[in-house]
N, C-alpha and C positions, 0 to 999 in steps of 0.2 A: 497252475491248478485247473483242473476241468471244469467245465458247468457244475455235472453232475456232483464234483464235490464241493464246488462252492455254494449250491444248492443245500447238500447235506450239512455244509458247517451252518449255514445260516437258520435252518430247521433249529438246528442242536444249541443255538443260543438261543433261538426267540426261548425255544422251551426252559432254557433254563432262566431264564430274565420270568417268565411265566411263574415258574415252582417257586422264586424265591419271592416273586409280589404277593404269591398266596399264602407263603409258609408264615410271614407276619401276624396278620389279623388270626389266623385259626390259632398262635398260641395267644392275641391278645382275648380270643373270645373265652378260649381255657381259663384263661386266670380268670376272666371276668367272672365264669359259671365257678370259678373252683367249690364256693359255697352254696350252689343252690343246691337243694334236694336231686338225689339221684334219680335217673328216669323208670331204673328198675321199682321203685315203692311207689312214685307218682301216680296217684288213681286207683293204687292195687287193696286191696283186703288185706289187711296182715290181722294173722288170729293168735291172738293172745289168751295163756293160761295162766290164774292166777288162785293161789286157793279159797279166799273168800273166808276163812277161819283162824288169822292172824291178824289179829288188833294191834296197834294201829297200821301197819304195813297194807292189810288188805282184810275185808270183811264183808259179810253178806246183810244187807239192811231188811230190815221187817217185808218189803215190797220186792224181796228177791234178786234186789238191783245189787251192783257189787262199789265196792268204793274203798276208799285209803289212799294211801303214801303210791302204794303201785299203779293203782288204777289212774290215780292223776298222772305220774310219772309215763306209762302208757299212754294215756291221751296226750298227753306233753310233746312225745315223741314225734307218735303219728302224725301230728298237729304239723311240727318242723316237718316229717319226710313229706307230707302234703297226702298220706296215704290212709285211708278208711281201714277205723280202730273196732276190731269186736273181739271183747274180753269175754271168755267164760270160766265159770268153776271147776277145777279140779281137785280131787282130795290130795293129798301133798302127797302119800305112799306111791300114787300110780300118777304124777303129775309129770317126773322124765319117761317113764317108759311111756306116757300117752305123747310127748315130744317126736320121742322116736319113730310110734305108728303114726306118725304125721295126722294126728288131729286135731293139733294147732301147728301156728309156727315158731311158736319161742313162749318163753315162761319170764313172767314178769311175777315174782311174788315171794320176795326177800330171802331169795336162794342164797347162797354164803359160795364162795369160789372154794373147792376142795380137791384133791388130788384126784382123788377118786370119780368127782363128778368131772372131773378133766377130761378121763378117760374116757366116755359115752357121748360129752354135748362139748360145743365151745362156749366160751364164755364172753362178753362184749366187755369193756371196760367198767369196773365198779362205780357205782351211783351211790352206796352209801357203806357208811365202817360202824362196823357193830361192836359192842362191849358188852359184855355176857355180869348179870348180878343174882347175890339169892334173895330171895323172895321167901321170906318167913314172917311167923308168929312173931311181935314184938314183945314177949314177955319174957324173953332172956333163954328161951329154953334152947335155942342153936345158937352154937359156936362158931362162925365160917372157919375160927382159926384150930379148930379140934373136932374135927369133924367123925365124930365116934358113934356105932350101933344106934344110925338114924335112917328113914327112910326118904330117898331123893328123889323128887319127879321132876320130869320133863318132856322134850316130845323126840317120841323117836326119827332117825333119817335126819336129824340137824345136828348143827355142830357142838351146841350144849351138849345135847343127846352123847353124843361121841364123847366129849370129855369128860360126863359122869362114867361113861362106862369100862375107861382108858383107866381113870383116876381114883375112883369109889365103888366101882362094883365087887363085891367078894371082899372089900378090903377093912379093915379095923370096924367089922360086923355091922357094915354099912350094905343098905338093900337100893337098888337102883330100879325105879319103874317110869318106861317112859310108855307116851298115851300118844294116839293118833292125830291131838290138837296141844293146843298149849291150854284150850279151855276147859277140858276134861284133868288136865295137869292141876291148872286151879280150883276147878271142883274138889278135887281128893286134898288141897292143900288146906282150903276151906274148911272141908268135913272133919279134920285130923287125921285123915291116913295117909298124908305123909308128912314130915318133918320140916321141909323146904322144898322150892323149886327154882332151879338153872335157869334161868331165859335171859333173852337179850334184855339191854338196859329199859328201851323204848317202849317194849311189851309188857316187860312188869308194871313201867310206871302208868301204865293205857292201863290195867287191869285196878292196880292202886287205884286209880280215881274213882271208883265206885264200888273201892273194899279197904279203906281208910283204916278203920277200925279194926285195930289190932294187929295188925298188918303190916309191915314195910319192907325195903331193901337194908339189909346188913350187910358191914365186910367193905372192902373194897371191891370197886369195878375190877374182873378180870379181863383184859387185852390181850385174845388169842389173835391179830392178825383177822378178825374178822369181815371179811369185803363181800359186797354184797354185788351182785349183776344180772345182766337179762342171757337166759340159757337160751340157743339157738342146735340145730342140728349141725354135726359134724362135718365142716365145708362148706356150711351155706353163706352167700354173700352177703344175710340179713347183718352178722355181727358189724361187717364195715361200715351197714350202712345206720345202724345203734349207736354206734362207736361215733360217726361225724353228728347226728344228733344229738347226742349226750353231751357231745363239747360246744355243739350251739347251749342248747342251753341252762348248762353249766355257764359259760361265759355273759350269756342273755340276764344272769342273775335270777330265770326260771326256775332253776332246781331246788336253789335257797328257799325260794320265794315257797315251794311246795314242801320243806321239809318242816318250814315253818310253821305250814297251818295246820302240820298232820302230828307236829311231833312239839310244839311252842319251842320256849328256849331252850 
């Protein structure tokens, strides 16, 4: 063998006796880092829309500040990614199209996973399951189980919303009106112009507590599969990074911990 190749073999080991001293620690340090916060949210702004006129999920306080189930759940996040949280109001009509023109970056505010909003946003892994109840007069005048020539409110763009209008619009001279909040839904249910209202379990029983009188849930909970998530624009790498937060703390026993204070038992 020549110098020159016994030269060249000896190169050709150190290096590889090199790559394989190095290739160890770089995956012991991977695994180490598996769970920290990614470096992409670290320090960054992430802006959050949420609507501010869903009780208990999300609401707007006398001092204009925003708060609920979402907004903790948002700071929750941020908190794990290590990334600076600013939530603002959006009306819930123009809340994905405001997604889309990028003037926030993901919608925190008990969005429901649906086919349809599949097709425009992604969605991160569900944080909470909704059960849809009616919300009426307790003086026997609605039936849930014969539901005949009454009129149903709820909020447009949600999934109640949708299943009045699937199930009850046009039908056994049943009139469907849905309102741009759920709190205008319970005004007209309040005043008597309309018969009952659709909403989630969690909202009714939030509006019950300071409309006791006369008032309740009837029927059974209806269980459409309803999952609630944080909506991100189409390819963006925020869902993954939602998605490992959400399972810290879910696991941290954090998420319990905030459904608890916003929703009791």
């Amino acid at each position: 063998m020549s110098n020159a190749r016994l030269l060249w073999s000896s190169m050709t080991v150190s290096a590889a006796l090199m790559l394989s001293a190095c290739s160890q620690p770089a995956d012991e340090t991977t695994e180490a880092n598996a769970d920290a916060p990614a470096a992409e949210t670290t320090g960054q702004t992430i802006r959050i829309a949420t609507e501010g006129a869903y009780p208990p999920f999300n609401y707007t306080n006398a001092d204009g500040s925003l708060s609920g189930f979402d907004v903790d759940v948002a700071n929750a996040l941020c908190e794990q990614m290590q990334a600076n949280c600013e939530i603002v109001a959006q009306d819930w009509d123009g809340i994905i199209p405001g997604l889309l023109a990028q003037k926030y970056d993901a919608v925190i505010a008990g969005m429901s996973i649906t086919a349809e909003r599949q097709e425009k946003v992604d969605f991160s892994e569900p944080y909470f399951a909704n059960t849809m109840v009616w919300l009426t007069n307790t003086d026997g005048s609605f039936d849930p189980m014969a539901i005949q020539n009454v009129t149903l409110g709820g909020q447009r763009s949600t999934t109640p919303g949708a299943y009045l209008q699937d199930n009850y619009e046009g039908k056994d001279g049943n009139t469907v009106q849905l309102y741009d909040n759920y709190d205008n839904a319970y005004l007209d249910l309040k005043s008597g112009r309309s018969d009952a209202v659709l909403a989630e379990k969690v909202s009714a029983k939030s509006w019950l507590a300071d409309n006791k009188e006369g008032f309740g849930i009837v029927g059974d909970e209806i269980d459409n599969d309803d999952n609630i998530a944080i909506a991100v624009r189409k390819g963006d790498g925020l869902k993954a990074e939602f998605d490992k937060a959400l399972s810290e703390i879910r696991s941290n026993g954090e998420l319990a911990r905030l459904e608890q204070q916003n929703f009791g038992q």
